[in-house]
gemmi code that builds the backbone of each chain (N, CA, C; Angstrom):
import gemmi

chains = {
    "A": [
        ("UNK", (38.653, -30.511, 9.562), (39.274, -29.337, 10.152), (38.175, -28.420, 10.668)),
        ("UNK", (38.336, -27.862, 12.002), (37.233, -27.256, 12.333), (38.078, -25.900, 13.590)),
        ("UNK", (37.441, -25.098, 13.329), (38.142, -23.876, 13.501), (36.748, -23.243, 14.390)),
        ("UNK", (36.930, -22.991, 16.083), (35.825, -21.716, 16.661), (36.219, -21.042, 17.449)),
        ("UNK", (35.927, -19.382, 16.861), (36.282, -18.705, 18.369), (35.343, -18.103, 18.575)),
        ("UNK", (35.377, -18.223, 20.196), (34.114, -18.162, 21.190), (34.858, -17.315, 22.726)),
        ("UNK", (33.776, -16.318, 23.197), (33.835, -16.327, 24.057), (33.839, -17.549, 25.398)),
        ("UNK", (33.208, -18.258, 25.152), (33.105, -19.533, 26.138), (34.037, -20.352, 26.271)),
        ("UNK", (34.153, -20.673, 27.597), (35.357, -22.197, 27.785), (34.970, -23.039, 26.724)),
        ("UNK", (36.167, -23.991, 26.702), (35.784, -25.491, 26.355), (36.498, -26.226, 27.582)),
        ("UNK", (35.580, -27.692, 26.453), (36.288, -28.815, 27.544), (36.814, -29.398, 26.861)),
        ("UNK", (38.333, -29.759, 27.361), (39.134, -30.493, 26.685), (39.257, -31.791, 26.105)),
        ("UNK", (38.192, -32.970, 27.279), (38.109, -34.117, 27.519), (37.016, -34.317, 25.963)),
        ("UNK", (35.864, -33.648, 26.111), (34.960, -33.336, 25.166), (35.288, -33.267, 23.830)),
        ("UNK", (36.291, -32.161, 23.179), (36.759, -32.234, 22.176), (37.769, -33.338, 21.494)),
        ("UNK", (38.372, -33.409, 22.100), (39.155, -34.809, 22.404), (38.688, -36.073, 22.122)),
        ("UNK", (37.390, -36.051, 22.746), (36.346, -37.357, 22.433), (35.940, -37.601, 20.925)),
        ("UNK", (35.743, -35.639, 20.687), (34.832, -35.687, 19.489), (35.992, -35.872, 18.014)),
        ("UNK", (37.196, -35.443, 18.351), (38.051, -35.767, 17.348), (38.171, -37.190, 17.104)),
        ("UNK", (38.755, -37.836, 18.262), (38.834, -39.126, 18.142), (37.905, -39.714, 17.603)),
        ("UNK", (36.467, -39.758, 17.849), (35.406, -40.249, 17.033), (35.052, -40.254, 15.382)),
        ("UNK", (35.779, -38.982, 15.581), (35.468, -38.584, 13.447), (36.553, -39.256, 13.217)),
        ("UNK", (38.093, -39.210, 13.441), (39.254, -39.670, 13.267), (39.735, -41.066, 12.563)),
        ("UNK", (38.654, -41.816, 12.440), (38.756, -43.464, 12.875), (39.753, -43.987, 12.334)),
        ("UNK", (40.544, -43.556, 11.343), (41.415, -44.062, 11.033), (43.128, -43.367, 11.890)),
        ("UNK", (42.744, -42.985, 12.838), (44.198, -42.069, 13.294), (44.532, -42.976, 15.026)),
        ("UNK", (45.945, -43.380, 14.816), (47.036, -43.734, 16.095), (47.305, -43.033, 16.663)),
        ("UNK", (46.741, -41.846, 16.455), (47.641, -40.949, 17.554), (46.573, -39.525, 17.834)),
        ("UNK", (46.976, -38.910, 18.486), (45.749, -37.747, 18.975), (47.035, -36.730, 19.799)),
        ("UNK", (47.323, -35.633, 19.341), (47.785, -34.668, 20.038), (47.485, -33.388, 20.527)),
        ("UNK", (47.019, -32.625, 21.618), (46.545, -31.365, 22.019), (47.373, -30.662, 22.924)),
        ("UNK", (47.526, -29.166, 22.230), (48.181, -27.956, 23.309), (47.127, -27.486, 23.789)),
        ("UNK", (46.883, -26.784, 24.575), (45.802, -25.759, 25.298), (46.812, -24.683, 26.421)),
        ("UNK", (46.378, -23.395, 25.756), (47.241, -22.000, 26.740), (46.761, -21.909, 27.493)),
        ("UNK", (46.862, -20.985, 28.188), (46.378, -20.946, 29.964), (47.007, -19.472, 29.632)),
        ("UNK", (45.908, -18.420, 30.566), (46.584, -17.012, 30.899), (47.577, -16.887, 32.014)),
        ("UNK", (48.492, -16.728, 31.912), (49.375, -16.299, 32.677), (49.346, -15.405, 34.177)),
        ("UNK", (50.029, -15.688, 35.386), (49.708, -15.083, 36.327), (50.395, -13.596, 36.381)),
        ("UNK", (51.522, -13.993, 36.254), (52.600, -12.678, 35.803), (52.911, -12.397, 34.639)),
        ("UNK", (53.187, -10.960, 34.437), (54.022, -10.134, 33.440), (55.041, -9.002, 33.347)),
        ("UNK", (55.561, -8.987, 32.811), (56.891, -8.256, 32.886), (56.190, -6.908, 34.097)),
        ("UNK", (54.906, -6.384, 33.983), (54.393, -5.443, 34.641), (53.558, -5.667, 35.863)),
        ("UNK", (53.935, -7.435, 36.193), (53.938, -7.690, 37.808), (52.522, -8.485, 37.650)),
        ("UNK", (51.606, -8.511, 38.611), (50.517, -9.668, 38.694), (49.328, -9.722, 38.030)),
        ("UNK", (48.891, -9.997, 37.017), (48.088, -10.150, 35.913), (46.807, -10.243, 36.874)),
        ("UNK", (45.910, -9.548, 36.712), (44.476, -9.506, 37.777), (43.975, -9.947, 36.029)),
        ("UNK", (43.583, -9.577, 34.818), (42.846, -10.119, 33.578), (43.045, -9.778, 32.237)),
        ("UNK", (43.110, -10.320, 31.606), (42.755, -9.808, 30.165), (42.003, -9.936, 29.667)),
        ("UNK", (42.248, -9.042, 28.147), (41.007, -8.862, 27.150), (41.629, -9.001, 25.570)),
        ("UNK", (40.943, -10.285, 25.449), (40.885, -10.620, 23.777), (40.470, -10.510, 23.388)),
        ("UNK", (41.283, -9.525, 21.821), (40.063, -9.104, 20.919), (40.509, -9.541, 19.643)),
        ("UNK", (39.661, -9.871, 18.477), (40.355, -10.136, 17.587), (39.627, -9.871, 16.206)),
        ("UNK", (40.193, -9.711, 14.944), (39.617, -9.349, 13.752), (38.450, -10.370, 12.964)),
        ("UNK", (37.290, -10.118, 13.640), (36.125, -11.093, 12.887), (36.151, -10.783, 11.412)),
        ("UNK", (36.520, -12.235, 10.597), (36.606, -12.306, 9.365), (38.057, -12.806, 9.103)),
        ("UNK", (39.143, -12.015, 9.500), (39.756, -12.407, 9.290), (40.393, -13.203, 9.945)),
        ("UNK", (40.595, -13.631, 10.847), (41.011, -14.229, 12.163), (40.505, -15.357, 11.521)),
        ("UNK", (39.068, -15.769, 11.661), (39.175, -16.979, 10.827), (39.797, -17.912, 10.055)),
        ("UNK", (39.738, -16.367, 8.819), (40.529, -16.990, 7.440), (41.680, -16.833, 7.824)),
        ("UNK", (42.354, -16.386, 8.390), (43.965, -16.743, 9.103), (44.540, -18.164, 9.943)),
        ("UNK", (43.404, -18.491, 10.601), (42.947, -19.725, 10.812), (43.183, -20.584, 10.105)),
        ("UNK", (42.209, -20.780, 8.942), (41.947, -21.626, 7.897), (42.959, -21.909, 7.459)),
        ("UNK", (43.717, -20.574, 7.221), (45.147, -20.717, 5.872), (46.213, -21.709, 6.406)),
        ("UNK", (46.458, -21.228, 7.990), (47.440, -22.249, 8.766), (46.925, -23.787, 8.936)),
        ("UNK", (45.709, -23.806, 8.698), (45.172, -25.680, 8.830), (45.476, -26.383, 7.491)),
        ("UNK", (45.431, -25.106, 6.686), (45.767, -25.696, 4.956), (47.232, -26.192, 5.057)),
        ("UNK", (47.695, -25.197, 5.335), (49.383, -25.174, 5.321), (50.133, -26.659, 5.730)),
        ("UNK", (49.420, -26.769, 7.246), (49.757, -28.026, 8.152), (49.522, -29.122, 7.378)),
        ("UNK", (47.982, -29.141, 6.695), (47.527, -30.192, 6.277), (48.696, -30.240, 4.631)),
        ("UNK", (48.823, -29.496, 4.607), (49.457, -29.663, 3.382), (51.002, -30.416, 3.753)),
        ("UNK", (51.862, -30.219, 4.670), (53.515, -30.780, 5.144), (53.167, -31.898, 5.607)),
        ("UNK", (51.887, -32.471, 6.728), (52.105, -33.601, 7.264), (50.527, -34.345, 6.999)),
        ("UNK", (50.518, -35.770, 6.904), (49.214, -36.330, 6.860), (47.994, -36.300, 7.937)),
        ("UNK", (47.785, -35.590, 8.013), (46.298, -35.301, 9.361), (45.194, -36.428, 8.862)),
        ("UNK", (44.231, -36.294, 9.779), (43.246, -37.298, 9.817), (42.261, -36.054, 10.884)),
        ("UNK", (42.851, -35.246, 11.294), (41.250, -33.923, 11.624), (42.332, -32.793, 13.085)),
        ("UNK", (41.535, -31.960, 12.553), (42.494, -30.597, 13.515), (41.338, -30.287, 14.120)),
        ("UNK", (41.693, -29.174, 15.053), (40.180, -28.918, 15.762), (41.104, -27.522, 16.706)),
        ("UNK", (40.544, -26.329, 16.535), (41.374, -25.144, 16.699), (40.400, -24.337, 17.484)),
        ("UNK", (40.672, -23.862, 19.211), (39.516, -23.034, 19.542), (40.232, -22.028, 20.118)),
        ("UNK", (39.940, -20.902, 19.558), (40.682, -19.426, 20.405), (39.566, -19.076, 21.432)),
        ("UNK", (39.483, -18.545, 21.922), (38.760, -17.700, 22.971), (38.968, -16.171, 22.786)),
        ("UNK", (38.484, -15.196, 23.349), (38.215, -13.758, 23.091), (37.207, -13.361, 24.018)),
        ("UNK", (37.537, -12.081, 24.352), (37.029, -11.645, 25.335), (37.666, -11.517, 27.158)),
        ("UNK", (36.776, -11.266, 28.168), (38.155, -10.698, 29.172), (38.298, -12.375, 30.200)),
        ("UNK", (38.803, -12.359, 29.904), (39.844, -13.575, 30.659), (41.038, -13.369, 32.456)),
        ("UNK", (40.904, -14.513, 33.136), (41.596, -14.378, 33.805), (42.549, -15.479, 33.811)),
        ("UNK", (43.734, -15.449, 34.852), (44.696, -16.099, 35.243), (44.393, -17.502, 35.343)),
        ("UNK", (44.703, -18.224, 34.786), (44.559, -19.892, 34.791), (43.090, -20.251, 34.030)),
        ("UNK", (43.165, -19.057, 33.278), (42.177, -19.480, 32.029), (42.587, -20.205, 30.791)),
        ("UNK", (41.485, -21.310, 30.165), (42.062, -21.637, 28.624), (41.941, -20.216, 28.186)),
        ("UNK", (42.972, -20.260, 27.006), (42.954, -18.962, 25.767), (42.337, -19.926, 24.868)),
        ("UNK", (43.551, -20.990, 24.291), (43.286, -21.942, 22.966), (43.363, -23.335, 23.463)),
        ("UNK", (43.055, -23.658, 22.107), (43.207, -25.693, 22.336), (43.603, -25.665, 20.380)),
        ("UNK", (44.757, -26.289, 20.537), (45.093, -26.842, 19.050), (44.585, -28.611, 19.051)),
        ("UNK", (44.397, -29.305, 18.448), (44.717, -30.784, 18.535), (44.383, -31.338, 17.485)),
        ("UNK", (45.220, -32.260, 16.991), (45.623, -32.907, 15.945), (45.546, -34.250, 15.666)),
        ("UNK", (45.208, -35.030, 14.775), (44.872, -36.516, 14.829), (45.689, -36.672, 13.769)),
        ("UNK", (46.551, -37.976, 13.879), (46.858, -38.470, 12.321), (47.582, -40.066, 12.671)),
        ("UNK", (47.821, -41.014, 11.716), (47.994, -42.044, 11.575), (49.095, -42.396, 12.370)),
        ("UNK", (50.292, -40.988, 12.646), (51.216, -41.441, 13.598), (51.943, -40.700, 14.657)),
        ("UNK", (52.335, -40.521, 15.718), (52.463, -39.458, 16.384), (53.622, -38.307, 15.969)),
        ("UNK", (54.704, -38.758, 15.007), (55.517, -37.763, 14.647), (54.273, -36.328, 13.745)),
        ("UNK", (53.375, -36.884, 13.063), (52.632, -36.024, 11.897), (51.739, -35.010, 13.372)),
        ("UNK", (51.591, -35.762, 14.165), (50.085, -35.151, 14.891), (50.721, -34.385, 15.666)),
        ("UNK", (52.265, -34.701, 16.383), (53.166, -33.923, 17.006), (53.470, -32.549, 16.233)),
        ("UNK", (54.250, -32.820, 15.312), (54.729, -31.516, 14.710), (53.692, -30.501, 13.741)),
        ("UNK", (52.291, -31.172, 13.527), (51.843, -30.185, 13.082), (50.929, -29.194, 13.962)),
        ("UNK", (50.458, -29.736, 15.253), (50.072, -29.863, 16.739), (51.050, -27.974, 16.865)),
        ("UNK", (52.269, -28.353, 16.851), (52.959, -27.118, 17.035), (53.233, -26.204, 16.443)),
        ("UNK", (53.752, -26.528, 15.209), (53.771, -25.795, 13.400), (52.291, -24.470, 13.371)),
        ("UNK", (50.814, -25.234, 14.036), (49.645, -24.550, 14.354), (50.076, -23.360, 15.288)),
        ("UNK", (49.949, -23.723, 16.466), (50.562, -22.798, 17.589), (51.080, -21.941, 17.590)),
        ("UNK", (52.720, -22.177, 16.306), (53.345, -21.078, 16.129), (53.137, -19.954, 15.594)),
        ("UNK", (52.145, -20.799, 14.446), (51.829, -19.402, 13.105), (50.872, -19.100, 13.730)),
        ("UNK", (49.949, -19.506, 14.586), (48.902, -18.612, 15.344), (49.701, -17.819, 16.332)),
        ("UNK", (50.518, -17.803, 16.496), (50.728, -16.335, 17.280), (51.183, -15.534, 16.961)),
        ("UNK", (51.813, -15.536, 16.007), (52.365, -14.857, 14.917), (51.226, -14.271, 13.265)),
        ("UNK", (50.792, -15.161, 12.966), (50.159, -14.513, 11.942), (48.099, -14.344, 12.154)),
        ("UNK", (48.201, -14.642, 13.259), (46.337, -14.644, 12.988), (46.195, -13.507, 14.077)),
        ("UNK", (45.156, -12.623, 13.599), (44.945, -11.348, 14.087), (43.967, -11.359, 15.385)),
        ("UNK", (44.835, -11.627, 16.544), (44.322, -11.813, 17.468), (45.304, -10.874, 18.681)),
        ("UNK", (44.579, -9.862, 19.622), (45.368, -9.143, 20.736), (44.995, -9.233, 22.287)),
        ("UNK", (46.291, -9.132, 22.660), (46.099, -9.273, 24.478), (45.855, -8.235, 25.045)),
        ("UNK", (45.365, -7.321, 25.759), (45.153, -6.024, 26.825), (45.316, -6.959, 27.926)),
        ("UNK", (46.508, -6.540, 28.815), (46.608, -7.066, 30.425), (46.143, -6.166, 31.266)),
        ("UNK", (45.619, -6.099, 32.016), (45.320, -5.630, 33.026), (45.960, -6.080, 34.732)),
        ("UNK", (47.345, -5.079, 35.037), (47.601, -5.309, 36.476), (47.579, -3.700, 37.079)),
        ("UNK", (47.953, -4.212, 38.319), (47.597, -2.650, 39.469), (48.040, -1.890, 38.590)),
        ("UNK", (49.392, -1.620, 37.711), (49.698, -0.211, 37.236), (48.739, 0.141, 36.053)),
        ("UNK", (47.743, -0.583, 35.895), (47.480, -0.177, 34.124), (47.239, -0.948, 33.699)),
        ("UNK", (46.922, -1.090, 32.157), (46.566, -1.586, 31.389), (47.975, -1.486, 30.049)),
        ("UNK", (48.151, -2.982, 29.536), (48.863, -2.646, 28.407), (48.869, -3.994, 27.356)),
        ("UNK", (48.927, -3.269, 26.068), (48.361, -4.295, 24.759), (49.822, -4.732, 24.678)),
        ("UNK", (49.897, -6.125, 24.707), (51.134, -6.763, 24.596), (51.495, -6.613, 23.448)),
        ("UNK", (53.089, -6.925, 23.038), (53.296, -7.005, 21.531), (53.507, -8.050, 21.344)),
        ("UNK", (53.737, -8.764, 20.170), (54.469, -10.131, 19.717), (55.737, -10.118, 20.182)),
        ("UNK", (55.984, -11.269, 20.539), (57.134, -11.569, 21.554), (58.065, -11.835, 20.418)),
        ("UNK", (59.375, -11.831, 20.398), (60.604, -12.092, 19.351), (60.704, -13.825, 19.480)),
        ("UNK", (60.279, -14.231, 20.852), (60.610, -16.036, 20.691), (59.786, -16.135, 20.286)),
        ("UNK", (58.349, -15.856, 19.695), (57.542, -16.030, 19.159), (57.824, -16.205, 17.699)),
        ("UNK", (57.969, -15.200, 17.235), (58.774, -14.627, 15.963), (59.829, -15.970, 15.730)),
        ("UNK", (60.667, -16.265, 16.460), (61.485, -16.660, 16.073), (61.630, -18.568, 16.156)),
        ("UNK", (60.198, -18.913, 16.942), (59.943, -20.408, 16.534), (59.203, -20.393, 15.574)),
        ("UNK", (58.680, -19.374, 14.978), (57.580, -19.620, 13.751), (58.553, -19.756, 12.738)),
        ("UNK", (59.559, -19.040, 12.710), (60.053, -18.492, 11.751), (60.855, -19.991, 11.497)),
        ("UNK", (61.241, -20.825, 12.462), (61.819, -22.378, 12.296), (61.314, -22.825, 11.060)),
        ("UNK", (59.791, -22.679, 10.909), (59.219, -23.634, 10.059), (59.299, -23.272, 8.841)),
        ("UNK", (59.767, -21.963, 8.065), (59.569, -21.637, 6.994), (60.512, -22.444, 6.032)),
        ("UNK", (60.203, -23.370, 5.427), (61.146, -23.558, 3.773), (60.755, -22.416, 2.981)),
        ("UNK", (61.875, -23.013, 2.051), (61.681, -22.191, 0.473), (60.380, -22.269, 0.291)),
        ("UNK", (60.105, -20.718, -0.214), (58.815, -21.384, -1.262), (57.458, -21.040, -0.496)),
        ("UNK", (57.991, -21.080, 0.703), (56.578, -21.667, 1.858), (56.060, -19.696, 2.416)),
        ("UNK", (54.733, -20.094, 3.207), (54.320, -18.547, 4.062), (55.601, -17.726, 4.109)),
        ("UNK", (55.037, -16.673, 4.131), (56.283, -15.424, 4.172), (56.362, -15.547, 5.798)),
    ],
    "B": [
        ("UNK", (40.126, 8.136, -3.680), (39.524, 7.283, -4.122), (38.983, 7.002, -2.456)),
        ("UNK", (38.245, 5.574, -2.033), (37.738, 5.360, -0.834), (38.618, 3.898, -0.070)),
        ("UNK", (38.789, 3.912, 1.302), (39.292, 2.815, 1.665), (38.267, 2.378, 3.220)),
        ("UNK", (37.797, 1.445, 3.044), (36.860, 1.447, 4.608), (37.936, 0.919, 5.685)),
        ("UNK", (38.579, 2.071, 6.258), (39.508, 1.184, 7.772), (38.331, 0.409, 8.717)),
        ("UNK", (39.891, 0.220, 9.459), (39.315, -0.700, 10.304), (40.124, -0.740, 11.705)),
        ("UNK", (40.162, -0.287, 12.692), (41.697, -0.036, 13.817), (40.851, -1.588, 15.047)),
        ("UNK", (42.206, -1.988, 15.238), (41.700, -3.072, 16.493), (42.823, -2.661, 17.169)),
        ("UNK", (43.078, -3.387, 18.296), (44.275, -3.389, 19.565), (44.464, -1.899, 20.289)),
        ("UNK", (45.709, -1.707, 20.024), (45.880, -0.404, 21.069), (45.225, 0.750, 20.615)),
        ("UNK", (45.482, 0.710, 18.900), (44.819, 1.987, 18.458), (43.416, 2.005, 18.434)),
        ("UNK", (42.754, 1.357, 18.125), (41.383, 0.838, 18.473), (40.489, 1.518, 19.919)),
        ("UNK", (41.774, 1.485, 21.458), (41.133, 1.726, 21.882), (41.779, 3.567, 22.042)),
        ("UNK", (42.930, 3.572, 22.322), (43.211, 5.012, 22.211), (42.654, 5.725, 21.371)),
        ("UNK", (42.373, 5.551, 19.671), (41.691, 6.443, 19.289), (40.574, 6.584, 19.401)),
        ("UNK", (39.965, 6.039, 19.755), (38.330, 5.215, 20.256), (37.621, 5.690, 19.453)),
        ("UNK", (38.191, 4.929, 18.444), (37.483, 4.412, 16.832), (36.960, 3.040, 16.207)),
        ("UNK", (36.226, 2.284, 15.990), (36.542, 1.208, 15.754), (36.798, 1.186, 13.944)),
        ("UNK", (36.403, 1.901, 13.435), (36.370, 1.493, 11.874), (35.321, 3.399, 11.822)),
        ("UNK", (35.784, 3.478, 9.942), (35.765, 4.468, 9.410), (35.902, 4.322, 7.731)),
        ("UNK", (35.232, 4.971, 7.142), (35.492, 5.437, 5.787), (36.476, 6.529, 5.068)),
        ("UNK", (37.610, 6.081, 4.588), (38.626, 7.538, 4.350), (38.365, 7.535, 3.153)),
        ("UNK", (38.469, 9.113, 2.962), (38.502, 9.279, 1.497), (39.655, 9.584, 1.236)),
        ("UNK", (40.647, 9.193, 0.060), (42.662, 9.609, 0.037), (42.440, 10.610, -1.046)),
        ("UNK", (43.410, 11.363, -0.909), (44.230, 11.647, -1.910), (44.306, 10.994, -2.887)),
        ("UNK", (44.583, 11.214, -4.462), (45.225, 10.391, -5.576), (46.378, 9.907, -5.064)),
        ("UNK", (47.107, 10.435, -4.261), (48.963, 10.543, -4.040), (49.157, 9.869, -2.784)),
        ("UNK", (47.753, 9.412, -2.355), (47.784, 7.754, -1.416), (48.036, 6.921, -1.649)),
        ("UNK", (49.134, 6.307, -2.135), (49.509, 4.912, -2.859), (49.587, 4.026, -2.018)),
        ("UNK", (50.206, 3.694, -0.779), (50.353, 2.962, -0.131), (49.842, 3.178, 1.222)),
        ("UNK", (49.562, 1.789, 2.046), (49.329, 2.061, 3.421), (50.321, 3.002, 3.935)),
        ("UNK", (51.492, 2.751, 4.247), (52.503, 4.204, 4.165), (51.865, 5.887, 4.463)),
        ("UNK", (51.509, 6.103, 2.967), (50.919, 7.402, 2.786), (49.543, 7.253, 3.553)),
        ("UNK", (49.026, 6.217, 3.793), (47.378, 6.689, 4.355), (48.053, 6.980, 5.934)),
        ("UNK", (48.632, 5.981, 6.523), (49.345, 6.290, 7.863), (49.383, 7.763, 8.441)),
        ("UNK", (50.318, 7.836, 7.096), (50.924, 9.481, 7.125), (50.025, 10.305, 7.115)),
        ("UNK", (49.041, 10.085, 6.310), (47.761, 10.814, 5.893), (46.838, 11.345, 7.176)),
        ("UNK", (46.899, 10.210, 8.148), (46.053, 9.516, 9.407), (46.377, 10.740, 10.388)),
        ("UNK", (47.929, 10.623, 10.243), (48.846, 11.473, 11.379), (48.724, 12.611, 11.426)),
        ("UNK", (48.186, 13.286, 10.111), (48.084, 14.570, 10.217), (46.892, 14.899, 10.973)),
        ("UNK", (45.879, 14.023, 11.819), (44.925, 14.951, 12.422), (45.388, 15.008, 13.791)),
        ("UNK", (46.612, 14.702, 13.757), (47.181, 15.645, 15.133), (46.714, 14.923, 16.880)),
        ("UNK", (47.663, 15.194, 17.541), (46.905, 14.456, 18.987), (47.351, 13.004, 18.969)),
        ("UNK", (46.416, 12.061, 19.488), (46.591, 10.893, 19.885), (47.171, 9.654, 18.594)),
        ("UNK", (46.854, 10.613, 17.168), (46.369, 9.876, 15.824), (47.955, 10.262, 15.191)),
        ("UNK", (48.798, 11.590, 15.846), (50.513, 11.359, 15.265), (51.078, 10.981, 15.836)),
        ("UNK", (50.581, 10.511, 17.414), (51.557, 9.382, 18.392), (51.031, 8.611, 18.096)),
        ("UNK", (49.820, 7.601, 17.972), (49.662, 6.022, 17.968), (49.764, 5.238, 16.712)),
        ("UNK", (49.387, 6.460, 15.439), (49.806, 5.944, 14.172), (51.318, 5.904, 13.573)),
        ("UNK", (52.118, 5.966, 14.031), (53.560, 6.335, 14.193), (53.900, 4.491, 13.010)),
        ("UNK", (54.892, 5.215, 12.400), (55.003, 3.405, 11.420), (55.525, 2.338, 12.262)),
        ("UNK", (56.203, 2.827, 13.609), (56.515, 1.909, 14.235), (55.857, 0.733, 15.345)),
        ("UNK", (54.832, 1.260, 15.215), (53.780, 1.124, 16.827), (52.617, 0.288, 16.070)),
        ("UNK", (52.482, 0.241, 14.730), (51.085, -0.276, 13.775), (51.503, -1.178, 12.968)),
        ("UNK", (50.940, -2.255, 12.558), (50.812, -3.585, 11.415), (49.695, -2.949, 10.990)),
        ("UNK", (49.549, -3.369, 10.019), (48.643, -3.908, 8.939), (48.075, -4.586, 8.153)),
        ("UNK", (46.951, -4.594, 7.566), (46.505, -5.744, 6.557), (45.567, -5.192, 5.438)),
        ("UNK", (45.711, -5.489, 4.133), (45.012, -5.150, 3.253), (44.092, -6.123, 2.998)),
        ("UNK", (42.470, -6.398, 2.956), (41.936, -7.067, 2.401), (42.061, -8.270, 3.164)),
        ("UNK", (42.090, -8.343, 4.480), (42.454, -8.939, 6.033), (44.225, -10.531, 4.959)),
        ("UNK", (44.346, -9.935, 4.613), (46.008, -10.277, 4.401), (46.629, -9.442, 5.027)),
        ("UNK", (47.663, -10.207, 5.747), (48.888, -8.774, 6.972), (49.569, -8.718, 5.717)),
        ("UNK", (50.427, -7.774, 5.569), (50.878, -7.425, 4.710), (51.792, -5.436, 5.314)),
        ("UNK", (53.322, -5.226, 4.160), (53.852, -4.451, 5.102), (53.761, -3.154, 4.593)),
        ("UNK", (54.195, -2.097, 5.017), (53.377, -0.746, 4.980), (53.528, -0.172, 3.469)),
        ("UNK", (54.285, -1.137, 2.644), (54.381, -0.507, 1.389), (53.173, -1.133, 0.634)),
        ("UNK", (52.392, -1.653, 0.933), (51.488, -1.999, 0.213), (50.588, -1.283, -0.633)),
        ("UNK", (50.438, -1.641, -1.826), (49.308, -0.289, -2.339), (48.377, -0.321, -2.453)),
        ("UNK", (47.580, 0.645, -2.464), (45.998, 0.518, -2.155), (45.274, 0.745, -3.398)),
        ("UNK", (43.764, 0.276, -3.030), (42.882, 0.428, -4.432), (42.073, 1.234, -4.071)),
        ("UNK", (40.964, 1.500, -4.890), (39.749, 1.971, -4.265), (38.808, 0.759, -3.932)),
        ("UNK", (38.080, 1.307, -2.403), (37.272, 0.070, -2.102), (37.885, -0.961, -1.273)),
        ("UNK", (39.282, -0.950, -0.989), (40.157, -2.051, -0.062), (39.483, -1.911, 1.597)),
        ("UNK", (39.544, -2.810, 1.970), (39.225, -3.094, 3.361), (40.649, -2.748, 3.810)),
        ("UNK", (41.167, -2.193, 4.850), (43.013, -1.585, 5.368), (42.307, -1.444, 6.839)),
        ("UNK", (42.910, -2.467, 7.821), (42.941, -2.535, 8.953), (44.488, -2.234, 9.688)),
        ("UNK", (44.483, -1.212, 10.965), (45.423, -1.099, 11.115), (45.646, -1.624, 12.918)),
        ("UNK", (46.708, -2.150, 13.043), (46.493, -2.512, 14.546), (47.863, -2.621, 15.407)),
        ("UNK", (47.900, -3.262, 16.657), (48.831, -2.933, 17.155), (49.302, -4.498, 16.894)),
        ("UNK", (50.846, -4.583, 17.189), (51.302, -5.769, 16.959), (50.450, -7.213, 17.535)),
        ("UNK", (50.506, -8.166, 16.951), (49.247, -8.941, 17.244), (49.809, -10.123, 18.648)),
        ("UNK", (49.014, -10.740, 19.193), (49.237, -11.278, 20.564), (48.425, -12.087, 20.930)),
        ("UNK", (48.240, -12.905, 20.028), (46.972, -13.837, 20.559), (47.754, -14.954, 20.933)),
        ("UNK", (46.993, -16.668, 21.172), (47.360, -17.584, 21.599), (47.641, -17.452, 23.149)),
    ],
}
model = gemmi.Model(1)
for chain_id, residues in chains.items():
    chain = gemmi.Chain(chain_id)
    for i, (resn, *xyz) in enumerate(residues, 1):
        res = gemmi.Residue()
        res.name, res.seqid = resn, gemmi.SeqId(i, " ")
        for name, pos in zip(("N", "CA", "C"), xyz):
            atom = gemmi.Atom()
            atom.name, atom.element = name, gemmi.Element(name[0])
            atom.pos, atom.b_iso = gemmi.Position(*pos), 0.0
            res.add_atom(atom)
        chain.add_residue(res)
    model.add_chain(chain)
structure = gemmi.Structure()
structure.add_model(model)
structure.setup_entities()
């Protein structure tokens, strides 16, 4: 499990390579990667700015790779946020997931995704012609994370 | 007693603070009361600290405004979070 956030791109093809390589025992290989958005409710997105809580952001990180690794059998995760000012048809993240079969590498691939937008302390500032404004957590956000909770499980 | 904040997102930049040392009251029990506490310096700090507009985290755990505090807690306060 390997967790970086960086100002800098990645490459997808690259990481991808490098999972698969540690992986050796995994059938399957799954990756999301975000992209900044052109529009927003406040019209044409010229950039943003990610900022996020060093220290904890991490360990918020971490807790959701435990979690995953804990519901489905992985074979290696590999998690990169980005931060800092960003434009339109930029990576933000890359989740991707290896495991013995594609249902495990699928659903935990997303299970990641969700609780990262929801629980890891990370914020958007958009920047279009009218202004500037710090997005909030979206309610569909909220409300696919919230799919995954059993008994028992993350609040 | 002492709590070292910590503000990121909107309040972060409106109050254009990044982090601070408060000293509370005994009768600071909870993030709640420090909020409240916050609000009283009037201006930008009783509109942006408002309970509705701020999350929190004690000890970088999110966690919700009733939380209680120690002396010495790390209490970051921020605007709803938005990453990914």
């Amino acid at each position: 499990m390997s967790i970086s956030i960086q100002t800098g791109d990645f490459d997808l093809a690259a990481e991808m390579q490098a999972l698969r390589t540690a992986s050796v025992n995994a059938g399957a290989l799954v990756s999301f990667v975000g992209l900044v958005r052109d529009m927003s409710n406040a019209g044409k997105v010229e950039n943003i700015l990610l900022e996020h809580y060093p220290g904890m952001s991490e360990k918020a990180l971490q807790n959701i790779l435990v979690e995953a690794n804990s519901r489905w059998q992985l074979l290696g995760v590999r998690v990169i946020h980005r931060v800092g000012e960003l434009r339109p048809n930029d990576q933000i993240v890359m989740v991707a997931t290896a495991s013995a079969h594609r249902a495990d590498a699928f659903a935990a691939c997303e299970f990641i995704m969700d609780y990262l937008k929801t629980s890891a302390p990370f914020w958007k500032r958009e920047q279009t012609a009218g202004g500037t404004t710090w997005l909030d957590t979206k309610a569909s956000d909220v409300a696919r994370a919230e799919r995954w909770i059993q008994q028992g499980d993350m609040e | 007693m002492k709590v070292n904040l910590l503000y990121f997102g909107r309040p972060r930049e409106y109050l254009k603070l990044a982090g601070e040392t408060a000293e509370l009251s005994a009768n600071a029990a909870t993030v709640a009361d420090l909020l409240a506490s916050l609000r009283t310096r009037g201006g930008d700090w009783a509109h942006e600290l408002e309970e509705t507009r701020v999350r929190c985290s004690v000890n970088q755990e999110l966690c919700p405004l009733t939380a209680p505090l120690h002396d010495g807690d790390e209490v970051a306060i921020f605007s709803p979070i938005s990453g990914g």
